[in-house]
N, C-alpha and C positions, 0 to 999 in steps of 0.2 A: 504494500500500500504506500501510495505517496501523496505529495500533494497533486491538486487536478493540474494536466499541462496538457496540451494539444496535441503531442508528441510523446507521452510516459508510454505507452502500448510499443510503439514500434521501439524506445530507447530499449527498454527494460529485455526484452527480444532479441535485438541485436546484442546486449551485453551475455545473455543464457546461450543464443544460438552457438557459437563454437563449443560451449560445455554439453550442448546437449542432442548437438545432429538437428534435423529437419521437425520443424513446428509447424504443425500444420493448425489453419484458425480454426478448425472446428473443434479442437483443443485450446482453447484460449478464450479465457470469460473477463470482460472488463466491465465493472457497474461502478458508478459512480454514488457518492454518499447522497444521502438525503440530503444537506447543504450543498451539496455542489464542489465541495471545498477538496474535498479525496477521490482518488479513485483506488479502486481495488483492481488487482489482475492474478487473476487465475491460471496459471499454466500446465499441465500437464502433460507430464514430459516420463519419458521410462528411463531410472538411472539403472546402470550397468553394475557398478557397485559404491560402495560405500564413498571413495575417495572422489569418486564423479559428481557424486549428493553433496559431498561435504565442498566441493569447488564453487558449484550449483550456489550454493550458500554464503560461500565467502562475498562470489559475485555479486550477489544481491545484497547482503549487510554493508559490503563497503560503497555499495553505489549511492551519491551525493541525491538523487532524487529519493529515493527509497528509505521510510521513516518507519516500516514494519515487515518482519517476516518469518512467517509461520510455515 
């Protein structure tokens, strides 16, 4: 989840795609909060093992748009 940007769908994507192979959008759910203010993005993605998830993770914690990840 981050703040709402115009652009969080395809960033957030492009930083996962090399960690995780081909995304295809019928795997990919973005809703936006009741205010407007966040968006959520759902990805699902099949990790291979353990150190994949855990890269998968790091990508996402360190990325400057991204303020939650579950």
């Amino acid at each position: 989840m981050g703040e709402w940007r115009e652009d969080f769908s395809a960033e957030i994507q492009r930083a996962v795609l090399p960690l995780s192979g081909q995304l295809s959008p019928e795997r990919i759910e973005v809703r936006e909060s009741s205010g407007g203010k966040y968006l959520s993005l759902t990805l699902l993605l099949e990790a291979h093992s353990q150190e994949q998830l855990d890269a998968v993770y790091r990508t996402l914690t360190s990325h400057p748009w991204v303020k939650v990840v579950l």
